[in-house]
PDB file of the backbone (N, CA, C, O) and the ligand in Angstrom, with CONECT records:
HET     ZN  A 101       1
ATOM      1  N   UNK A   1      24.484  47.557 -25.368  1.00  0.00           N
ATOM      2  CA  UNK A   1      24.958  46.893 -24.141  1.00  0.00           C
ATOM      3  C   UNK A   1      23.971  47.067 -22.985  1.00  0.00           C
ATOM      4  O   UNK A   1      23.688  46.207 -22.150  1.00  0.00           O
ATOM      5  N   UNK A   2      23.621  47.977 -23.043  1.00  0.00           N
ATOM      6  CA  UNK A   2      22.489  48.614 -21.823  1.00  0.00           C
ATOM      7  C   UNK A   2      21.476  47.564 -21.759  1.00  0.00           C
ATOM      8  O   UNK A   2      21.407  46.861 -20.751  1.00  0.00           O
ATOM      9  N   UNK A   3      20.608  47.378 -22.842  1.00  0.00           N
ATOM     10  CA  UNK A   3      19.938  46.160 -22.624  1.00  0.00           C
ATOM     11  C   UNK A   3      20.048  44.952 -22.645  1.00  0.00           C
ATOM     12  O   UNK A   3      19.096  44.227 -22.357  1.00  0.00           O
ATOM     13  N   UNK A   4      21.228  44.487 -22.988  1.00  0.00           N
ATOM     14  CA  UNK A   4      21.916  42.992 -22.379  1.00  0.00           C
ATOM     15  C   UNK A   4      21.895  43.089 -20.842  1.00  0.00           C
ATOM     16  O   UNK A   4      21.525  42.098 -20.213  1.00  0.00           O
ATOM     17  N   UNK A   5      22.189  43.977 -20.324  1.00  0.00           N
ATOM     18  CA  UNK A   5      22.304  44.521 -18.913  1.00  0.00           C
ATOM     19  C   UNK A   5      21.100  43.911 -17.824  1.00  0.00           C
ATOM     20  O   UNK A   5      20.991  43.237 -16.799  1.00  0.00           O
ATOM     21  N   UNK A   6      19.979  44.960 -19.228  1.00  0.00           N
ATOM     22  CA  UNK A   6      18.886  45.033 -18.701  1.00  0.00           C
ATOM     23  C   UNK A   6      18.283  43.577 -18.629  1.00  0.00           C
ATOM     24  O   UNK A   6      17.742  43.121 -17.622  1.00  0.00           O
ATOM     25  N   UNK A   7      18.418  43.004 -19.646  1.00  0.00           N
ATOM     26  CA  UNK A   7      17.306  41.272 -19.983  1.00  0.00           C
ATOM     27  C   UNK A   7      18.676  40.559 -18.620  1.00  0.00           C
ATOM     28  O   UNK A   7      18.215  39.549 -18.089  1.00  0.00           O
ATOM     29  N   UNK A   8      19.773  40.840 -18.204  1.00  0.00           N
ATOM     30  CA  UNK A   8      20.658  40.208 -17.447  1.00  0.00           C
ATOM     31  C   UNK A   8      19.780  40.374 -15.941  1.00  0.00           C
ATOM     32  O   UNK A   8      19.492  39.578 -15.047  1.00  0.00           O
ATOM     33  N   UNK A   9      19.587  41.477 -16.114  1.00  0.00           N
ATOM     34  CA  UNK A   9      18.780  41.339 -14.676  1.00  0.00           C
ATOM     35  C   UNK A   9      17.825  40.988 -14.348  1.00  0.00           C
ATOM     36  O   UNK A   9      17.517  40.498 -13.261  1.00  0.00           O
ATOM     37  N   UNK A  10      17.116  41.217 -15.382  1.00  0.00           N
ATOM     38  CA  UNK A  10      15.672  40.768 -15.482  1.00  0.00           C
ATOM     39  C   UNK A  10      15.856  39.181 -15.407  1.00  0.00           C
ATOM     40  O   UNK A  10      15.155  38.679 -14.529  1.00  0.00           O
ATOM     41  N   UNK A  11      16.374  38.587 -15.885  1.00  0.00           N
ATOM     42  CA  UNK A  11      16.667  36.563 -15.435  1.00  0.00           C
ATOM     43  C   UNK A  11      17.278  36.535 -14.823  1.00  0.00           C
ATOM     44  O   UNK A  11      17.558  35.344 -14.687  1.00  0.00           O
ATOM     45  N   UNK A  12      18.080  37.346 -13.916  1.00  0.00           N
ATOM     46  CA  UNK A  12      18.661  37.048 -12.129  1.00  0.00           C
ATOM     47  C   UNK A  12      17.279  37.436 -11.346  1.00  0.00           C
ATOM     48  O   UNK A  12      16.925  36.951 -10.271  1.00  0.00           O
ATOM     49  N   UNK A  13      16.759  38.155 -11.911  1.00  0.00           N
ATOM     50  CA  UNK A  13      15.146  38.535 -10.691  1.00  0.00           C
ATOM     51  C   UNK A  13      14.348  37.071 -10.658  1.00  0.00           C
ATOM     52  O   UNK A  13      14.024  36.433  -9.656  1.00  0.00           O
ATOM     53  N   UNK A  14      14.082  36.656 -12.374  1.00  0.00           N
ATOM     54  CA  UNK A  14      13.241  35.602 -12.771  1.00  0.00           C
ATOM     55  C   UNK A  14      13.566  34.575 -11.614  1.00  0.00           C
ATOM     56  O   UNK A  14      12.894  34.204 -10.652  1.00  0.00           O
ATOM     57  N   UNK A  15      14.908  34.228 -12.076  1.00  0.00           N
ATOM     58  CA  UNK A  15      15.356  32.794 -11.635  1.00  0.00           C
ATOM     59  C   UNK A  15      15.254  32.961  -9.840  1.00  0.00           C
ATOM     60  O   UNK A  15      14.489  32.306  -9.134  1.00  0.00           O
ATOM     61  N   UNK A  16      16.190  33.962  -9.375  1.00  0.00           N
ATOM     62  CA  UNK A  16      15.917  34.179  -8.141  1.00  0.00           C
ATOM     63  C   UNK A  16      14.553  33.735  -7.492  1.00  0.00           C
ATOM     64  O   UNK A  16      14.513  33.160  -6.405  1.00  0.00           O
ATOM     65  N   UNK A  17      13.675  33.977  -8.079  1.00  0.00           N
ATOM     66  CA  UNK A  17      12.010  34.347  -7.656  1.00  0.00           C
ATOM     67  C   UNK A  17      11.830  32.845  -7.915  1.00  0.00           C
ATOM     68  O   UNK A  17      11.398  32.214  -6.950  1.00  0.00           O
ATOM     69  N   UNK A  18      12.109  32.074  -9.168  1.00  0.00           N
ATOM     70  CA  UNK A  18      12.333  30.669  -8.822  1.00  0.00           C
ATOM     71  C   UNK A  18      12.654  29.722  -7.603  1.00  0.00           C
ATOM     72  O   UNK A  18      11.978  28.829  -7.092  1.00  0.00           O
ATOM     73  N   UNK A  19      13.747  30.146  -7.342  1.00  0.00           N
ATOM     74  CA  UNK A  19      14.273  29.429  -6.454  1.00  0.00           C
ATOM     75  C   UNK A  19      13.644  29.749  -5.075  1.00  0.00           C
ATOM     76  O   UNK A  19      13.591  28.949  -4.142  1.00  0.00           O
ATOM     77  N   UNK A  20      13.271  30.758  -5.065  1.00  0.00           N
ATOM     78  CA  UNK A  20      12.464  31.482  -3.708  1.00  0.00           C
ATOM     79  C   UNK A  20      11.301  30.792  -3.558  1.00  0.00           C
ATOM     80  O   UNK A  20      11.018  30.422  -2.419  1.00  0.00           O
ATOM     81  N   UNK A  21      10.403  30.481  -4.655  1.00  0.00           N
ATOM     82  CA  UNK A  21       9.413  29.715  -4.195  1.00  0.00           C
ATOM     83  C   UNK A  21       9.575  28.377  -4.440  1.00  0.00           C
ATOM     84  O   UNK A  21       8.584  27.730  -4.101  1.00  0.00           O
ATOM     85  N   UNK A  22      10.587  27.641  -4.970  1.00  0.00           N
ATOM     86  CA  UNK A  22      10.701  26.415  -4.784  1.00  0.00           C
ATOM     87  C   UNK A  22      11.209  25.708  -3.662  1.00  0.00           C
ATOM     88  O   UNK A  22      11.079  24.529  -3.334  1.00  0.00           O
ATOM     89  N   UNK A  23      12.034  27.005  -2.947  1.00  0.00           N
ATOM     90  CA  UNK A  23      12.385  26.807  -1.429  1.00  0.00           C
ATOM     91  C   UNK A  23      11.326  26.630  -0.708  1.00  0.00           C
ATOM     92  O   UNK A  23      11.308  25.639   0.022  1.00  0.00           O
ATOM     93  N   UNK A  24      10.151  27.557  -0.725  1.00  0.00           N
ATOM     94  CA  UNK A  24       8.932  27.624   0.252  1.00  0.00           C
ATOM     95  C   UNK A  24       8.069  26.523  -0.135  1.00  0.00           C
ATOM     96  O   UNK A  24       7.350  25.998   0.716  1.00  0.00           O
ATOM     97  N   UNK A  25       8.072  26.058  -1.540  1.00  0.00           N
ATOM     98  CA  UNK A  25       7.500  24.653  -1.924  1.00  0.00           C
ATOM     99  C   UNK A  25       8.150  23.795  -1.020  1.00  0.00           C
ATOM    100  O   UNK A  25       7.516  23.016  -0.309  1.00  0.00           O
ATOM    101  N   UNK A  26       9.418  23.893  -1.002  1.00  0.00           N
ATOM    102  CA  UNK A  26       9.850  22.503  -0.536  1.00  0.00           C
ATOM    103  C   UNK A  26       9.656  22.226   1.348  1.00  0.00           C
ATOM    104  O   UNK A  26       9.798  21.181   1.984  1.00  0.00           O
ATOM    105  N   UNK A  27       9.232  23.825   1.898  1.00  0.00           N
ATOM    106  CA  UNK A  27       9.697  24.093   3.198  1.00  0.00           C
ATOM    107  C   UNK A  27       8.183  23.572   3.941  1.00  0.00           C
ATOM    108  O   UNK A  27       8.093  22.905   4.972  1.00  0.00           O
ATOM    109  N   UNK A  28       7.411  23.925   3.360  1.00  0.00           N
ATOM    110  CA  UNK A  28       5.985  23.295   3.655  1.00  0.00           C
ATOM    111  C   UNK A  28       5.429  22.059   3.110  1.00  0.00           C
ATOM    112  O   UNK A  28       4.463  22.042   2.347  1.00  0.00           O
ATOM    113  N   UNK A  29       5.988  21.137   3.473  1.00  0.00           N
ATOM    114  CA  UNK A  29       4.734  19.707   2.736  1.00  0.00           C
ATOM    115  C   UNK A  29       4.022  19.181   3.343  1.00  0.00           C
ATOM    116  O   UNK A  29       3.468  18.109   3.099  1.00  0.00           O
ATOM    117  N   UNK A  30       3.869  20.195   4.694  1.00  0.00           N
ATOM    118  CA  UNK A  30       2.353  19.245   5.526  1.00  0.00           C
ATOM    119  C   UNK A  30       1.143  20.417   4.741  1.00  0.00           C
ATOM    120  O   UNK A  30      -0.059  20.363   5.000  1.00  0.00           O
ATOM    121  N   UNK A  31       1.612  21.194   3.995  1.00  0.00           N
ATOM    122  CA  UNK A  31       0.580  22.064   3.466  1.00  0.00           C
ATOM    123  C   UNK A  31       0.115  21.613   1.614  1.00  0.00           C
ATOM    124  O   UNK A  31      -0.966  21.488   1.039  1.00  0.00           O
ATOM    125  N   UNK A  32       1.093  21.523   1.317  1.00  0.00           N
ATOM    126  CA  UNK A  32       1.239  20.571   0.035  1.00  0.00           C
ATOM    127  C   UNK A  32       0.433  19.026  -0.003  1.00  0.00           C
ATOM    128  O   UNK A  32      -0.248  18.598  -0.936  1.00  0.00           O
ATOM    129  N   UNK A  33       0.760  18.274   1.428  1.00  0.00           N
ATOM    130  CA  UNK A  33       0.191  17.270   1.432  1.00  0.00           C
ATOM    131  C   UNK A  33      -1.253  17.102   1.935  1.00  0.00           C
ATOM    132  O   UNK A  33      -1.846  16.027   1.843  1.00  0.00           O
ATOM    133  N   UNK A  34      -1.792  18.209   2.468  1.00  0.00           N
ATOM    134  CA  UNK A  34      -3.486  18.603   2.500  1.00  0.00           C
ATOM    135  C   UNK A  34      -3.587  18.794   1.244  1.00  0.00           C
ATOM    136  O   UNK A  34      -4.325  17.826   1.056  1.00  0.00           O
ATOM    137  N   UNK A  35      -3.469  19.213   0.271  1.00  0.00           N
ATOM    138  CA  UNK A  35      -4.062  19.646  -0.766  1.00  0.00           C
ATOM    139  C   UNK A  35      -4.293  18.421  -1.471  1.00  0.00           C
ATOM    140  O   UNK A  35      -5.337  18.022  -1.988  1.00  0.00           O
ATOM    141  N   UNK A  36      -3.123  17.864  -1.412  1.00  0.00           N
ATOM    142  CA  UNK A  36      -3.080  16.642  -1.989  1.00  0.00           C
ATOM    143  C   UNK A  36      -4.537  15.195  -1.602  1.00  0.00           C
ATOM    144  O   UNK A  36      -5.339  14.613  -2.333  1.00  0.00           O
ATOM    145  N   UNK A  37      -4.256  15.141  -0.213  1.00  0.00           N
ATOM    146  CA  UNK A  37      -5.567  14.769   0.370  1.00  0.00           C
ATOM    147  C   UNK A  37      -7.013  15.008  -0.115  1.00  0.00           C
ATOM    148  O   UNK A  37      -7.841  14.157  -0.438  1.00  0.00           O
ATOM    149  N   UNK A  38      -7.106  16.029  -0.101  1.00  0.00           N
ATOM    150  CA  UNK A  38      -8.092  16.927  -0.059  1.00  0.00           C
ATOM    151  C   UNK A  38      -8.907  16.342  -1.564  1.00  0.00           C
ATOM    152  O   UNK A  38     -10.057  15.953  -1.766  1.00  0.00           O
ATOM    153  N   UNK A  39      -7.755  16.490  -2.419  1.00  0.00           N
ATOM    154  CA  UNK A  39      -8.819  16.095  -3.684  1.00  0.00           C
ATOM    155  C   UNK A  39      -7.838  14.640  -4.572  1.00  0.00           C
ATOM    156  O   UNK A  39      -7.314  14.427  -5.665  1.00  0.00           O
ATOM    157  N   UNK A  40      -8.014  14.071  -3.504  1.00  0.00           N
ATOM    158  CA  UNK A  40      -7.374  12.191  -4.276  1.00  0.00           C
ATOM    159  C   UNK A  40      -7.565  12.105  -6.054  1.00  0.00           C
ATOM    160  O   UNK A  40      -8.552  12.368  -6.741  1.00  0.00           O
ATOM    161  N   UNK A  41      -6.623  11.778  -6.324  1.00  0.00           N
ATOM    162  CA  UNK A  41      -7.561  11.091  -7.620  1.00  0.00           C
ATOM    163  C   UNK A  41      -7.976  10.303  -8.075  1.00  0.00           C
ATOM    164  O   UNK A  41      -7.399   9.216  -8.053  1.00  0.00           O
ATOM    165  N   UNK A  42      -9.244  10.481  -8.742  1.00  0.00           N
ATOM    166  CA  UNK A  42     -10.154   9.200  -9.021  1.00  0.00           C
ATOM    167  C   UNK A  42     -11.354   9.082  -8.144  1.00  0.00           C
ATOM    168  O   UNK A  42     -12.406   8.546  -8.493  1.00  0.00           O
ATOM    169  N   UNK A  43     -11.124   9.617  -6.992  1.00  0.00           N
ATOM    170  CA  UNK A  43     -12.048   9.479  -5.771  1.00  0.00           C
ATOM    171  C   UNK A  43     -13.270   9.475  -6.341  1.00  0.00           C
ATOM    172  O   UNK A  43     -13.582  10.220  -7.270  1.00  0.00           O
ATOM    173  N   UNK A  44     -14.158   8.481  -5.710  1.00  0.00           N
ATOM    174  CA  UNK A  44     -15.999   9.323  -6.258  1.00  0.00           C
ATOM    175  C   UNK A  44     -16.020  10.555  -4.967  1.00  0.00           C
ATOM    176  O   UNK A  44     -15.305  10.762  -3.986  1.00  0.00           O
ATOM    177  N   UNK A  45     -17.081  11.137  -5.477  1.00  0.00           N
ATOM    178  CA  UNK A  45     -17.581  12.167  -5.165  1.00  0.00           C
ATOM    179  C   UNK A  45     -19.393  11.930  -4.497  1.00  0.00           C
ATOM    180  O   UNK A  45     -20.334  11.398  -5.088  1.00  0.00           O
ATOM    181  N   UNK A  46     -19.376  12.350  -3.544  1.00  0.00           N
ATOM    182  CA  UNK A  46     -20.891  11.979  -2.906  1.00  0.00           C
ATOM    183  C   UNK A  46     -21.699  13.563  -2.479  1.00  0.00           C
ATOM    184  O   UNK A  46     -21.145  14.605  -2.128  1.00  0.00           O
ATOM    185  N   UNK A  47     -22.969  13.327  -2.631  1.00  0.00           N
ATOM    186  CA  UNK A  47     -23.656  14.340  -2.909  1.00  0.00           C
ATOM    187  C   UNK A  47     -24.251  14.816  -1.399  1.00  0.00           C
ATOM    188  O   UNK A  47     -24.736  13.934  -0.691  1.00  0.00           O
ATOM    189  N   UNK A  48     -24.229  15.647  -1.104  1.00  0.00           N
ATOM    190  CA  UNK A  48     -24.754  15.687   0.452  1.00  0.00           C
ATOM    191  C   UNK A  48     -26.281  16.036   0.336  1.00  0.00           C
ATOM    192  O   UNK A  48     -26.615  16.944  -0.426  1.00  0.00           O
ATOM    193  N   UNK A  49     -27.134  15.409   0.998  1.00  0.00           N
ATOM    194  CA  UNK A  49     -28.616  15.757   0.204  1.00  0.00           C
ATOM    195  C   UNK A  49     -28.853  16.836   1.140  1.00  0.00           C
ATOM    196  O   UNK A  49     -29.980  17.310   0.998  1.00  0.00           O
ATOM    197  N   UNK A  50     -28.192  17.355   2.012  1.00  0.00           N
ATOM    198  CA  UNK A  50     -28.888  19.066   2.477  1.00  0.00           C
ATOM    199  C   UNK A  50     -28.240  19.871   2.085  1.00  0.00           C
ATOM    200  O   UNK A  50     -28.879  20.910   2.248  1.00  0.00           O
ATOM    201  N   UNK A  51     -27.253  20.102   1.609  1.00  0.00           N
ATOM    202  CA  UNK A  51     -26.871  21.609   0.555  1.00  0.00           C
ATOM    203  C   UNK A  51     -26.658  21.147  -0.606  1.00  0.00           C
ATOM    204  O   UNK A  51     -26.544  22.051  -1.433  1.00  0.00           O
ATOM    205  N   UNK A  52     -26.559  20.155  -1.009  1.00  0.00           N
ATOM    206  CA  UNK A  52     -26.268  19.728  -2.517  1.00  0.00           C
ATOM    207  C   UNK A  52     -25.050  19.840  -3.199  1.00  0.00           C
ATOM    208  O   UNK A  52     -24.777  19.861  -4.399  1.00  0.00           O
ATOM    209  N   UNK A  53     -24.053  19.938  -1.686  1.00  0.00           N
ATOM    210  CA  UNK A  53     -22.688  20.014  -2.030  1.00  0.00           C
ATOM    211  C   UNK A  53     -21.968  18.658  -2.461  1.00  0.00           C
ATOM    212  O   UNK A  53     -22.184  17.563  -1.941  1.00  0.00           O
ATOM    213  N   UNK A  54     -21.318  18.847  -3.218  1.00  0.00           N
ATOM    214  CA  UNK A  54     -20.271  17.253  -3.534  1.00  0.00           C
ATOM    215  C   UNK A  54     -19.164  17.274  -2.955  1.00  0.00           C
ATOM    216  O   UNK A  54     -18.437  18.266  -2.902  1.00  0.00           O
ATOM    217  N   UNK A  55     -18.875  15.959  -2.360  1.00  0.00           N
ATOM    218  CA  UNK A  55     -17.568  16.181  -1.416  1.00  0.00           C
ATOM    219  C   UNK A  55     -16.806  14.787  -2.005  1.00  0.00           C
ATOM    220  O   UNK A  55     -17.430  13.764  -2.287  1.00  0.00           O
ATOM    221  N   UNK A  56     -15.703  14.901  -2.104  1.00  0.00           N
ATOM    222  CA  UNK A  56     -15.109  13.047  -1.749  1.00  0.00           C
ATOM    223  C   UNK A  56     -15.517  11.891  -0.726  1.00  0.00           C
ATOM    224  O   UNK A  56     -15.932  11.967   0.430  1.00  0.00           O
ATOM    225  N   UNK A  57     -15.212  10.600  -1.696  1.00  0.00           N
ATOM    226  CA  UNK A  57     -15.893  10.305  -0.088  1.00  0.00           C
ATOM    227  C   UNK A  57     -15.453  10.094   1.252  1.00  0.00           C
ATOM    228  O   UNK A  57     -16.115   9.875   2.267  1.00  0.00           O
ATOM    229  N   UNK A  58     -13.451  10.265   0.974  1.00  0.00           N
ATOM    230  CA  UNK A  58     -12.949  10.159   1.765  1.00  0.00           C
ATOM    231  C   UNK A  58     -13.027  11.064   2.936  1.00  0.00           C
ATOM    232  O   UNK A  58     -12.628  10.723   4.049  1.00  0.00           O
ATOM    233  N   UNK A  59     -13.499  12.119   2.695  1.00  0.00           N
ATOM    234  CA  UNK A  59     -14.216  13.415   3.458  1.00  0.00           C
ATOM    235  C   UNK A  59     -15.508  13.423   4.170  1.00  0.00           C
ATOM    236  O   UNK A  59     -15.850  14.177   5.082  1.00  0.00           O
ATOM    237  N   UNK A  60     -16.068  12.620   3.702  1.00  0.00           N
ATOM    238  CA  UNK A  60     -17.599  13.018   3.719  1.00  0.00           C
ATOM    239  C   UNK A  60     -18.129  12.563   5.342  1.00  0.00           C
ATOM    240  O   UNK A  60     -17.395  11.847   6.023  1.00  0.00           O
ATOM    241  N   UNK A  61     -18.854  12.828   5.631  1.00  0.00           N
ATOM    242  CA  UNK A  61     -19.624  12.421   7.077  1.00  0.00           C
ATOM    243  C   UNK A  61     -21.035  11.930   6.911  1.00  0.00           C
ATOM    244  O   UNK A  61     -22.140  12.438   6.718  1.00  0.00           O
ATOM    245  N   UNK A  62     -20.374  10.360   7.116  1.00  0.00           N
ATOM    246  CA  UNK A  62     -21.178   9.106   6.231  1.00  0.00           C
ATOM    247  C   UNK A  62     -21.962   8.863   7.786  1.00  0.00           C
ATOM    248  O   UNK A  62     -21.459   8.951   8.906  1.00  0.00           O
ATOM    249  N   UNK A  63     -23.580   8.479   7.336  1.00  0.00           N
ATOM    250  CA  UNK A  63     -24.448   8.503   8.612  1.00  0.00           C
ATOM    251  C   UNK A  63     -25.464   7.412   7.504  1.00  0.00           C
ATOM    252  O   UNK A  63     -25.683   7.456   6.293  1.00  0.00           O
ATOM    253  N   UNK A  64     -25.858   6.589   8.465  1.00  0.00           N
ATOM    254  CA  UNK A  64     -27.333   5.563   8.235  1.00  0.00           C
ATOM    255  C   UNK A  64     -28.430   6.598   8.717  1.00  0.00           C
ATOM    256  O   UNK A  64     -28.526   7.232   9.769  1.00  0.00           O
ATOM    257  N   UNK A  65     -29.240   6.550   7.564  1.00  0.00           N
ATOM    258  CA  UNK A  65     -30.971   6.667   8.376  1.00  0.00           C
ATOM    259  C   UNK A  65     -31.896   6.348   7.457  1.00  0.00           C
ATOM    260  O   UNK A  65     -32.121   6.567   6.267  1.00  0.00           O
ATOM    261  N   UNK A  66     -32.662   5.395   8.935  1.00  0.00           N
ATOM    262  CA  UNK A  66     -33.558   4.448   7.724  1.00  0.00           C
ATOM    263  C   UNK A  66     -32.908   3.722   7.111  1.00  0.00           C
ATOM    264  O   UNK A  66     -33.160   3.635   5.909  1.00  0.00           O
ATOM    265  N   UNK A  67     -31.772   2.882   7.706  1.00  0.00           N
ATOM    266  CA  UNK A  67     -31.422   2.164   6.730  1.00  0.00           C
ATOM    267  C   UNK A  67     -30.766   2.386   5.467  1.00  0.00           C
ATOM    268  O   UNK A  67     -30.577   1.353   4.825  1.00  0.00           O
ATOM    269  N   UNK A  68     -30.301   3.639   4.848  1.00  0.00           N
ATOM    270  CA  UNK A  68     -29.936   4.353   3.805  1.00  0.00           C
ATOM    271  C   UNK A  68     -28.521   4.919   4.247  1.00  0.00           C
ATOM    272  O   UNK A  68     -28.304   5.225   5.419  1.00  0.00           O
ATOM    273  N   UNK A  69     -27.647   5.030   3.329  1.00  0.00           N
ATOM    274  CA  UNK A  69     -26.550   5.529   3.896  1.00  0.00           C
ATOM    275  C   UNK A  69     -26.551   6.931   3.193  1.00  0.00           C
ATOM    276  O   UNK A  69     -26.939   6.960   2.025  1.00  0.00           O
ATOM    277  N   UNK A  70     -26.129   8.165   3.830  1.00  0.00           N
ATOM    278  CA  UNK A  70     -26.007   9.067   3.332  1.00  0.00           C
ATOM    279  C   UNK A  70     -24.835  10.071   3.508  1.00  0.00           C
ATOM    280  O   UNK A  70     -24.658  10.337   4.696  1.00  0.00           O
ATOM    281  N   UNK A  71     -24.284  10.480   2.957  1.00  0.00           N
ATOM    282  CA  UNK A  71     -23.055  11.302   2.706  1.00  0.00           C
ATOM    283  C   UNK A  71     -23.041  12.593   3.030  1.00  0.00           C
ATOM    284  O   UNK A  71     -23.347  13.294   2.065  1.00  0.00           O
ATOM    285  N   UNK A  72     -22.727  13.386   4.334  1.00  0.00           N
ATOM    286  CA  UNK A  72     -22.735  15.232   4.615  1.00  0.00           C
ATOM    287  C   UNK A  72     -21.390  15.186   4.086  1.00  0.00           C
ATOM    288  O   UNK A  72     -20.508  14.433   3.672  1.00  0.00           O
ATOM    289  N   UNK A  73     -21.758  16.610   4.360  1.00  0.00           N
ATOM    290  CA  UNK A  73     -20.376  17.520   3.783  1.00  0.00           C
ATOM    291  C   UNK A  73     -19.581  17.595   5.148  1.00  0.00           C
ATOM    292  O   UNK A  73     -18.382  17.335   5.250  1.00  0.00           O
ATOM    293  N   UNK A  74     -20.289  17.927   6.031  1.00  0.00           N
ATOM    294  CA  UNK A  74     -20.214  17.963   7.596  1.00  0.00           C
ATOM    295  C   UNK A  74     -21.379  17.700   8.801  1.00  0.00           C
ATOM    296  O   UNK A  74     -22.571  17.559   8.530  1.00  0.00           O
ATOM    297  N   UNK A  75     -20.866  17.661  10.089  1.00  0.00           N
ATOM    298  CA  UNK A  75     -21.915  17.397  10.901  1.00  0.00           C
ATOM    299  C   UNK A  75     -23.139  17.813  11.016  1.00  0.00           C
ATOM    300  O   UNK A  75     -24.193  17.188  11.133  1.00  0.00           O
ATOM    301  N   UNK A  76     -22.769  19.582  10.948  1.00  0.00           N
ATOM    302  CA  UNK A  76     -23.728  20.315  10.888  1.00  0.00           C
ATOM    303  C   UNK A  76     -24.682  20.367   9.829  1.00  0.00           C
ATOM    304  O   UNK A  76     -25.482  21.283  10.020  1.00  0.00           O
ATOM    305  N   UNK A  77     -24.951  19.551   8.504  1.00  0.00           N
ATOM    306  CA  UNK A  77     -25.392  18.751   7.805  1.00  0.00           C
ATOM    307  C   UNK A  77     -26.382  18.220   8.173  1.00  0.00           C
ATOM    308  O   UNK A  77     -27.551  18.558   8.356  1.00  0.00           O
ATOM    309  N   UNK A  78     -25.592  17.016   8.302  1.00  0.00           N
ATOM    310  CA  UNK A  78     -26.243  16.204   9.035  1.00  0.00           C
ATOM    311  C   UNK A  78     -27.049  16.414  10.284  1.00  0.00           C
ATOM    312  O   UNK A  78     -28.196  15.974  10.348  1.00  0.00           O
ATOM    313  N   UNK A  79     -26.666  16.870  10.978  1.00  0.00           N
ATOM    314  CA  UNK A  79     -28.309  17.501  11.904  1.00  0.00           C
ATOM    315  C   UNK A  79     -28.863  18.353  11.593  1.00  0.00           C
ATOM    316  O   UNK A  79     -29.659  18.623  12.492  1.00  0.00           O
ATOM    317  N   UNK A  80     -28.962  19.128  10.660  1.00  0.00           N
ATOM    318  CA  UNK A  80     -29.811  20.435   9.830  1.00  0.00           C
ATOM    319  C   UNK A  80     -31.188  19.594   9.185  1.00  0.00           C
ATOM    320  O   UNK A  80     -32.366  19.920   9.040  1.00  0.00           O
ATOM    321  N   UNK A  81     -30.184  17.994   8.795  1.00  0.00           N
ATOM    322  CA  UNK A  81     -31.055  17.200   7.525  1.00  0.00           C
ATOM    323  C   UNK A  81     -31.744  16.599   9.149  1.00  0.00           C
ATOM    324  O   UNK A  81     -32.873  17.035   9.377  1.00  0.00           O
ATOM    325  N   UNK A  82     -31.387  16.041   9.797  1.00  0.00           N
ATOM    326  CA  UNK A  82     -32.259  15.416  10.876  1.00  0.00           C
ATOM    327  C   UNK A  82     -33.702  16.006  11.224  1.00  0.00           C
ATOM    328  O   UNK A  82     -34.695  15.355  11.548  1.00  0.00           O
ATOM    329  N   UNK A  83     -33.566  17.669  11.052  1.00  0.00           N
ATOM    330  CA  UNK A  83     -34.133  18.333  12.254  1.00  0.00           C
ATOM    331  C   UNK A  83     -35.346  18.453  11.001  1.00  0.00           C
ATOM    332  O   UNK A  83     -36.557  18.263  11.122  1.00  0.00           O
ATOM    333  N   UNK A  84     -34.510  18.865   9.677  1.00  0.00           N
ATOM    334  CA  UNK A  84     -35.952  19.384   8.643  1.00  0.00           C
ATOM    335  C   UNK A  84     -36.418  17.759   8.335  1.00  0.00           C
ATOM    336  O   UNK A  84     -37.566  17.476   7.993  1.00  0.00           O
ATOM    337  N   UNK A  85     -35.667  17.056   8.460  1.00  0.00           N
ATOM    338  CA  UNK A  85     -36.783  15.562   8.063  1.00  0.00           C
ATOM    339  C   UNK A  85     -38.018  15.204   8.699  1.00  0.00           C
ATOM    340  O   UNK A  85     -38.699  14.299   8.218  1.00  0.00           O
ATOM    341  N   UNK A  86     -38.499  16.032  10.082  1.00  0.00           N
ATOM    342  CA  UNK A  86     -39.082  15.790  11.461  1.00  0.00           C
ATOM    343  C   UNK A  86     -40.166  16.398  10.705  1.00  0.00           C
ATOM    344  O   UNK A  86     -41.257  16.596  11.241  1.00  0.00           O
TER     345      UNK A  86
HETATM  346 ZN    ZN A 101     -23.564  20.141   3.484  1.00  0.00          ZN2+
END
């Protein structure tokens, strides 16, 4: 009996702990829905030519030069690549 007891509590902890984070799932979806953002699916992916990072392109910090379009990861990128192109 003792360990019917025992596996009894042990799946009131389980399930509990379930429901605990399906509450906090449900309590945050502006945090859920960044993530979601963050990596679309299907998205292409663009290469940033000064760290050689890949980003989406819905992300990316899209700049002309020369006529060329090119894809940062971020701003600071993009003027890092400005300054060493000189
Ligand atoms: Zn970068």
């Amino acid at each position: 009996m003792n360990i019917i007891k025992v596996l009894a509590i042990l799946v009131l902890i389980y399930v509990s702990y379930r429901i605990v984070t399906m509450f906090r799932g449900m309590k945050s979806p502006e945090v859920r829905a960044y993530r979601v953002n963050e990596t679309p699916k299907g998205e292409d992916l663009v290469q940033d030519p000064f760290c050689k990072t890949y980003v989406p392109k819905s992300q990316a910090y899209v700049k002309e030069i020369d006529g060329k379009t090119h894809c940062f990861c971020s701003r600071e990128c993009f003027e890092k690549y400005l300054t060493e192109k000189k």
